[in-house]
N, C-alpha and C positions, 0 to 999 in steps of 0.2 A: 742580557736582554732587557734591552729597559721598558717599562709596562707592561712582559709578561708576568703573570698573575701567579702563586706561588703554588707550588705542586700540589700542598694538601688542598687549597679553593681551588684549583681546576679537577681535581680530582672527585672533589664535593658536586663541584658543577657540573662534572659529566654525571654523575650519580643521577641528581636533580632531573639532569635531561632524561635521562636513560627510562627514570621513573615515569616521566610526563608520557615520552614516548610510547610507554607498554600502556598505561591510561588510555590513550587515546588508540591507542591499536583495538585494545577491550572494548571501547565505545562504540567503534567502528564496526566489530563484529557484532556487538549487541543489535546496533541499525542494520544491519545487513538482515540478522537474523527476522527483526521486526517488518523489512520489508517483503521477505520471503514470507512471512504468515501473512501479512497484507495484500499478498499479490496472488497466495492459494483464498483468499476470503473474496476476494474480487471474484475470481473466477467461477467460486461457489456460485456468488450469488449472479455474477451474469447467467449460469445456467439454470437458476432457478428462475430469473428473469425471463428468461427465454419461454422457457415452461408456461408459465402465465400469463404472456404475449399468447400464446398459441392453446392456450383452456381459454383466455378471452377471447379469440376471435371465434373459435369451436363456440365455444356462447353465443356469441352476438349473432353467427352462420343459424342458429339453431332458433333465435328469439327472430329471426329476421321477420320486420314487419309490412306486412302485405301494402302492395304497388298505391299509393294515393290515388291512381287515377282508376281504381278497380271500386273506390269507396261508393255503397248506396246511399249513405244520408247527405248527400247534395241537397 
């Protein structure tokens, strides 16, 4: 086989890859996981968002200010 590469170097080189391979599977899983806490943290806080869209408008229903055209100092 001319230019196959010699047992012990492809043997090395399958090592090499095998190594990169499980790296990046780990990486992978690491991001997965990051995104799973990113996507419960969202969600936290849209519901807190929520919550406070709805104490503000409770607010504003409660501070509401009397009609302009009801005003005596014309």
């Amino acid at each position: 086989m001319a230019g196959a590469a010699p047992p012990g170097r492809a043997a090395a080189s399958l090592r090499e890859l095998t190594r990169i391979v499980a790296a990046q599977q780990e990486l992978l899983a690491r991001r997965r996981r990051r995104i799973e806490e990113l996507e419960r943290q969202v969600a936290r806080l849209s519901r807190e968002n929520a919550g406070l869209l709805e104490r503000h408008r409770r607010h504003l229903a409660a501070c509401a200010l009397p009609e302009l055209g009801g005003r005596r100092d014309k």
